[in-house]
C-alpha positions in Angstrom: 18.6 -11.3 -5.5 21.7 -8.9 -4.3 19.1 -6.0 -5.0 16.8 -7.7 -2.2 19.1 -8.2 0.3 20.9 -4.8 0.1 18.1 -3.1 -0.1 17.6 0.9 -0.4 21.9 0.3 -0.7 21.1 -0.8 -3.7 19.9 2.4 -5.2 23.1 4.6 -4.3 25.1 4.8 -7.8 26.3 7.7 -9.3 23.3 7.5 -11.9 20.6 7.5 -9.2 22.5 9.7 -7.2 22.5 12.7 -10.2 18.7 11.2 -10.9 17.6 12.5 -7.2 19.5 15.6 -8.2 17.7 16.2 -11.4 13.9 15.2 -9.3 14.5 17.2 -6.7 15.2 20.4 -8.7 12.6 19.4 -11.2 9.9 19.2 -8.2 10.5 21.6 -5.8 9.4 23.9 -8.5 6.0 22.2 -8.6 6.1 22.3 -5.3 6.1 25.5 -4.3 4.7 27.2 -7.6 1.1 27.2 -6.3 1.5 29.0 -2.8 4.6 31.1 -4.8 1.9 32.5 -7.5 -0.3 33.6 -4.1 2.3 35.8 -2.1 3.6 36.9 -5.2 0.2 38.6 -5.5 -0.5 39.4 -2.1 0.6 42.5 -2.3 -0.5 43.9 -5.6 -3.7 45.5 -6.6 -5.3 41.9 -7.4 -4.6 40.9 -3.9 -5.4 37.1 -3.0 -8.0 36.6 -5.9 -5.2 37.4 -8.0 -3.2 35.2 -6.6 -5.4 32.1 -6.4 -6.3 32.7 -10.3 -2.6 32.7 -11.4 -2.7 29.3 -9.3 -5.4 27.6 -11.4 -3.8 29.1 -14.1 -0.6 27.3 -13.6 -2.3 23.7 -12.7 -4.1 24.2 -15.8 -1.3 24.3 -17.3 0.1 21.1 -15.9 -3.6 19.2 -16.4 -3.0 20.6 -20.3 0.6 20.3 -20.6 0.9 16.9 -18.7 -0.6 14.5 -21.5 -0.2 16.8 -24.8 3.8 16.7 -24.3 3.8 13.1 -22.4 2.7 11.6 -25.8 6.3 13.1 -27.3 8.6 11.6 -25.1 7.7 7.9 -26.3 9.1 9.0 -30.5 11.7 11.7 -29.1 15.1 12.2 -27.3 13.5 11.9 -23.5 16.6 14.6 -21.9 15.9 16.8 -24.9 12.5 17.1 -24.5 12.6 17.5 -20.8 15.3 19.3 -20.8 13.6 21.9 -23.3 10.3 22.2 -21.6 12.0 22.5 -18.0 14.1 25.9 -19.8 11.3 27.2 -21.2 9.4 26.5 -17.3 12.1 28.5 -15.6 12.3 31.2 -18.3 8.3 31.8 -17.6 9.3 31.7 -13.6 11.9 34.2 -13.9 9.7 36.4 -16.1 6.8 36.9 -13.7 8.5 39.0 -11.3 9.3 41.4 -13.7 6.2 41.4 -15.4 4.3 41.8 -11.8 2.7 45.5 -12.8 1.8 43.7 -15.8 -2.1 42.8 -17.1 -3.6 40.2 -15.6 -3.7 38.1 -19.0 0.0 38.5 -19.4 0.7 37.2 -16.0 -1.9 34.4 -16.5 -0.5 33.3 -19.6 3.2 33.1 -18.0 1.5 31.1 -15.3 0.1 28.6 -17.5 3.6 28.4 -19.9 5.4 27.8 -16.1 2.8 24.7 -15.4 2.8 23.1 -19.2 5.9 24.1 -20.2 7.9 21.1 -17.9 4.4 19.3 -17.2 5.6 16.1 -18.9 8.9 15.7 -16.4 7.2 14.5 -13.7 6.0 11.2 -15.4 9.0 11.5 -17.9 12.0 11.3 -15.0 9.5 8.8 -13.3 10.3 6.5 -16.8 13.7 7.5 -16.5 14.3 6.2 -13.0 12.6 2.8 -13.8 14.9 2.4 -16.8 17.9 3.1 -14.7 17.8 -0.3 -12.3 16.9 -3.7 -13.1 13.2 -4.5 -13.0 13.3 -6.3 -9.3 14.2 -2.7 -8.3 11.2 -0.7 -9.8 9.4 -1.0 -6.9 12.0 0.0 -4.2 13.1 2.9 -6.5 9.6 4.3 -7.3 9.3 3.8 -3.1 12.5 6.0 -2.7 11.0 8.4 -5.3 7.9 9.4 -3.3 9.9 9.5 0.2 12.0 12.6 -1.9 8.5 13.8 -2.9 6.7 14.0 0.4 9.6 15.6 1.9 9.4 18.3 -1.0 6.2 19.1 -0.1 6.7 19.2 3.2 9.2 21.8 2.9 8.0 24.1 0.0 5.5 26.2 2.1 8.2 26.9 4.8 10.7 28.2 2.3 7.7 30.0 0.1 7.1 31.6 3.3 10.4 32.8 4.3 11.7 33.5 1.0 8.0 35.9 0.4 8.2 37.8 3.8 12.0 37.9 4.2 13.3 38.5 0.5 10.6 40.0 -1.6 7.2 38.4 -2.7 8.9 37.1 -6.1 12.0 35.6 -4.3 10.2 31.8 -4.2 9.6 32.4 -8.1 12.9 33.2 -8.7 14.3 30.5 -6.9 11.7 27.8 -9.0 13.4 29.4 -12.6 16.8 28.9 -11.2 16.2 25.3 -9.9 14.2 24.2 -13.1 17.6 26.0 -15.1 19.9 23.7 -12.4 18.1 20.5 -13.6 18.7 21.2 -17.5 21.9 20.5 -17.3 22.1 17.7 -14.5 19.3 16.0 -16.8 21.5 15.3 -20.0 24.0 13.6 -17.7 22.1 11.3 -17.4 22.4 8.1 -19.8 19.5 8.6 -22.6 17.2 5.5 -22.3 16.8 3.3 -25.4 13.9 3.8 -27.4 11.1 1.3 -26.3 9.9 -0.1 -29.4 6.2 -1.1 -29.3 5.2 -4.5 -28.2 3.7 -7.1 -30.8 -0.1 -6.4 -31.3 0.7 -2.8 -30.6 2.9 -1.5 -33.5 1.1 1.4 -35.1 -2.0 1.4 -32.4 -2.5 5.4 -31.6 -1.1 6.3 -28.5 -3.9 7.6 -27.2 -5.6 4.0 -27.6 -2.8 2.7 -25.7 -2.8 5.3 -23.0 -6.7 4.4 -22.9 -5.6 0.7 -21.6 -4.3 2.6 -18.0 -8.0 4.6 -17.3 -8.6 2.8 -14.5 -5.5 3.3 -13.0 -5.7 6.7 -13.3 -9.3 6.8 -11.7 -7.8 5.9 -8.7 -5.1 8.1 -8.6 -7.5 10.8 -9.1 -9.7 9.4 -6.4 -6.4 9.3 -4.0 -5.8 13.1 -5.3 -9.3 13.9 -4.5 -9.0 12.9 -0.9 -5.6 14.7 0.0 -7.6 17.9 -1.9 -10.6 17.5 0.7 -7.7 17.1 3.6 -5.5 19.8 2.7 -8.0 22.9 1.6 -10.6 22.4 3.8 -8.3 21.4 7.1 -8.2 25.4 8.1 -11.8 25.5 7.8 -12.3 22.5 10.0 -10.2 23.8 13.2 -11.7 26.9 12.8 -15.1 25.1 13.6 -13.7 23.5 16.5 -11.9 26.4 17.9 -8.3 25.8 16.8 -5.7 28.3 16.0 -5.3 28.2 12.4 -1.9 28.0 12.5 -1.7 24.6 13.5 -2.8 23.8 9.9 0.6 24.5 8.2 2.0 22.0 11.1 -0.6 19.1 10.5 -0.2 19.7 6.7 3.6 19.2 6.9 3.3 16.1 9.5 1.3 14.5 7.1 3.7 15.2 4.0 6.5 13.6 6.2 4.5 10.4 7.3 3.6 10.0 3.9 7.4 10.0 2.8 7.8 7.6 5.6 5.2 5.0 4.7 6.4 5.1 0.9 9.9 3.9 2.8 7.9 1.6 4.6 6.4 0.4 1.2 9.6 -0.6 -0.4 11.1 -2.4 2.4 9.5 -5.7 1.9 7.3 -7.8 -0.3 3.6 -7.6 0.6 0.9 -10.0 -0.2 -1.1 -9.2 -3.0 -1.0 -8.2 -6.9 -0.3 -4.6 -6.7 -3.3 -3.2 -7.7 -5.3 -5.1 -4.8 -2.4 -3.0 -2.5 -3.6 -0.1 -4.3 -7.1 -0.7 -3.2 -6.9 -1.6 0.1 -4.4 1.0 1.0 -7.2 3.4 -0.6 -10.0 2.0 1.6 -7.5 2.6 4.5 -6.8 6.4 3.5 -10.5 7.3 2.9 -11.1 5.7 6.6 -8.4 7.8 8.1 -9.5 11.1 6.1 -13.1 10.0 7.5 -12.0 9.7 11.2 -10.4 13.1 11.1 -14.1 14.4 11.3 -14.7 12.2 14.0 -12.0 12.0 16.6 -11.6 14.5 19.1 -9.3 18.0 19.4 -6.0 18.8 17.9 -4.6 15.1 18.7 -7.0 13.3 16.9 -6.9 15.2 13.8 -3.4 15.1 13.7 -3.1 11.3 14.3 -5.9 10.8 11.4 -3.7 13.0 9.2 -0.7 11.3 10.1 -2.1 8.0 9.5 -4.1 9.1 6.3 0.0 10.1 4.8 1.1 6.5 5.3 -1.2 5.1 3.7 -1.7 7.2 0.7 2.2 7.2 0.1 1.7 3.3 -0.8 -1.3 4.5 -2.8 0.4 6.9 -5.1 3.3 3.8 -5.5 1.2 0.9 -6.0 -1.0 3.0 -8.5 2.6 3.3 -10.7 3.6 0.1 -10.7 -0.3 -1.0 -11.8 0.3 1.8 -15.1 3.5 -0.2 -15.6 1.1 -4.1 -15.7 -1.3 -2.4 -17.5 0.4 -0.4 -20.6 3.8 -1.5 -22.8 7.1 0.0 -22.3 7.2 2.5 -24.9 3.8 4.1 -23.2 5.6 4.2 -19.5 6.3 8.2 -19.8 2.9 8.9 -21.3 1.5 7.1 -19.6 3.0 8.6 -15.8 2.5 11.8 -17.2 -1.4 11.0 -18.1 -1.4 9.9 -14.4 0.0 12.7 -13.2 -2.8 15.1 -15.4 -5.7 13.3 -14.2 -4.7 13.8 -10.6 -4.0 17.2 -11.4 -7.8 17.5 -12.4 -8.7 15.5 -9.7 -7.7 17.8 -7.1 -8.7 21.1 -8.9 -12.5 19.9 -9.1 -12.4 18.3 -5.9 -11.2 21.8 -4.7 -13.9 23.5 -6.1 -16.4 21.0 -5.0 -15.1 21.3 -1.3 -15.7 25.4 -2.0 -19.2 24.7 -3.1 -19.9 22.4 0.3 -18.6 24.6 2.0 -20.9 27.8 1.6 -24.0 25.4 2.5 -22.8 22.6 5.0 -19.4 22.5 7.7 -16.2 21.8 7.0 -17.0 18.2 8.6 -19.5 17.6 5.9 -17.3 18.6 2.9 -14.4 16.1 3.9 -17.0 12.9 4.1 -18.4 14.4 0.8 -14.8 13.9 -0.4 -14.2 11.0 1.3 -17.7 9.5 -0.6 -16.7 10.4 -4.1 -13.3 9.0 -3.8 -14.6 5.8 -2.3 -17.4 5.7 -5.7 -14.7 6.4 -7.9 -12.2 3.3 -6.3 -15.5 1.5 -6.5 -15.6 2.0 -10.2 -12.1 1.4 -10.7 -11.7 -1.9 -8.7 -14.9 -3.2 -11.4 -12.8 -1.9 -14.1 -9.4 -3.8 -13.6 -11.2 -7.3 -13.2 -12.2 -6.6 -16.8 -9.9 -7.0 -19.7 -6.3 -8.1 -19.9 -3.7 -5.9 -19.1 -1.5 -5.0 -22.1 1.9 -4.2 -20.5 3.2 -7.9 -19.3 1.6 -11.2 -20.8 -1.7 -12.4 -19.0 -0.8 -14.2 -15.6 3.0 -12.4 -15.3 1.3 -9.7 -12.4 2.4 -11.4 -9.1 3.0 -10.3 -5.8 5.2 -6.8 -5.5 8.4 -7.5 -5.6 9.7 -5.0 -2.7 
């Protein structure tokens, strides 16, 4: 009960405090990566196709990367493996400035190693940070964890930007290797979690027949990752349809990164009503009808008050989806598990991306974001059937109750 009634006080010990350390150098990386890879190019003879290539390159990585080395971290050291693959990430970052008058395949290939290499971190410090407070906690820390997300994101492009223009276009890159390096250490600080030991009725079950257990969990995420795709890539398109300086996108982008860090704080102030996958839902339903609106309402204003509203709401999204992986799969699957999640919404975005590109050479930019807005609703659709199925295998039947925030 102390945990309740301090509140976000609760998290700030020296453990969580070198945790945030170890996130915020491990994602700011990720981050900026994609934008990075496309000024780094700008200027070279593959110009901006290059540049966009070495992108897909490197999120294939991560979609690759993400549940091939996931699976390890439940039957290895967790800081030695994350430690190792975030190293071997900045080693590929560092190298693609000097290799920048290289072949194409040898640049694409150091893109890919600096997605897959560290691909499992994101879900593996996720397990890490759960491990590191007591359970009534989980859902105020994983809160905390997507306020220091959002406000990554929202700053990556500015310092991309500067860094490319000001510096030299492989300045951002440099500075991903040396804050992927700065985490290696900062990560075996940390205190190495015991070994989760599987749960009865699970011992010697495949973990890929366990990670199976959390597929409609991840639907949903990708659904959720679908609809910021739609939002984000085909935003510029829109206000060029109604007139709008382009420019404005980079604001309304990074307004709805912050509102999104302040709903997850919203999210982990309180206990709302509700298992947490029916928050999941319905915070869904709202985001697709604020993406939705954003083709409707009128002028700059409207589209920025959609976005705005469409971040809060997806924040809690992204939260609740976590803490459904956690009902839904045992404690030794956690870190697969996150970084499964973390995959799927990887591929959720990139075909959603390539969808919206398709839409887009035969319809307006209005049309592609409710054709987004449509599949992710379908998908959710599929999902919500999904999880009245079956038992969940990570707590015993009838232990999911209302979030304890």
């Amino acid at each position: 009960m102390a945990a309740e009634r301090s509140g976000y006080r609760a998290l700030v010990t020296r453990d969580l405090l070198l945790w945030s350390l170890v996130a915020l150098a491990g994602k700011a990386p990720v981050a900026m990566a994609p934008l990075a890879l496309v000024f780094f190019s700008r200027g070279s003879s593959g110009g901006y196709a290059l540049g966009a290539t070495l992108a897909s390159a490197y999120v294939l990585g991560e979609v690759v990367g993400a549940p091939l080395l996931g699976a390890r971290l439940a039957r290895r050291p967790m800081r030695r493996e994350l430690s190792a693959g975030l190293l071997v990430g900045a080693a590929a970052f560092a190298a693609l400035p000097l290799a920048r008058d290289a072949p194409a395949p040898v640049l694409l290939a150091l893109a890919f190693l600096a997605g897959g290499a560290p691909a499992a971190c994101p879900g593996g410090v996720r397990s890490l940070l759960t491990r590191l407070v007591p359970e009534e906690s989980v859902p105020r820390a994983l809160s905390a964890e997507a306020v220091l997300t959002q406000i990554t994101w929202a700053a990556a492009p500015a310092v991309v930007v500067l860094l490319a223009l000001q510096v030299f276009p492989g300045a951002p890159l440099v500075l991903a290797a040396v804050l992927a390096a700065a985490a290696c250490p900062l990560l075996l600080l940390l205190p190495e979690p015991a070994a989760a030991t599987p749960a009865e009725g699970h011992t010697g079950r495949p973990m890929a027949r366990t990670l199976l257990a959390g597929w409609p969990v991840y639907l949903t995420s990708a659904a959720a990752m679908a609809m910021l795709a739609t939002a984000e890539l085909v935003l510029p398109a829109l206000l060029e349809d109604r007139g709008i300086a382009l420019g404005w996108s980079g604001i309304l982008l990074a307004g709805f990164a912050l509102a999104s860090a302040l709903g997850a704080f919203c999210y982990g102030l309180r206990t709302w009503p509700g298992a947490v996958r029916v928050q999941s839902l319905v915070l869904l339903a709202a985001t697709a009808a604020c993406v939705a609106l954003v083709t409707v309402l009128p002028g700059l204003p409207g589209i920025a008050v959609a976005l705005a509203a469409a971040g809060v709401f997806q924040s809690g999204v992204m939260v609740s989806r976590s803490l459904s992986l956690r009902d839904r799969l045992p404690e030794h699957a956690h870190a697969a598990g996150y970084s499964m999640m973390y995959a799927v919404q990887g591929a959720g975005y990139s075909l959603t991306a390539s969808l919206s590109a398709l839409v887009l050479r035969v319809a307006d930019a209005s049309t592609a974001i409710l054709g987004g807005v449509v599949v992710a609703v379908v998908i959710t659709a599929v999902s919500a059937l999904a999880e009245r199925g079956p038992a969940r295998v990570g707590r015993p039947l009838g232990a999911e109750q209302d979030a304890p925030v």
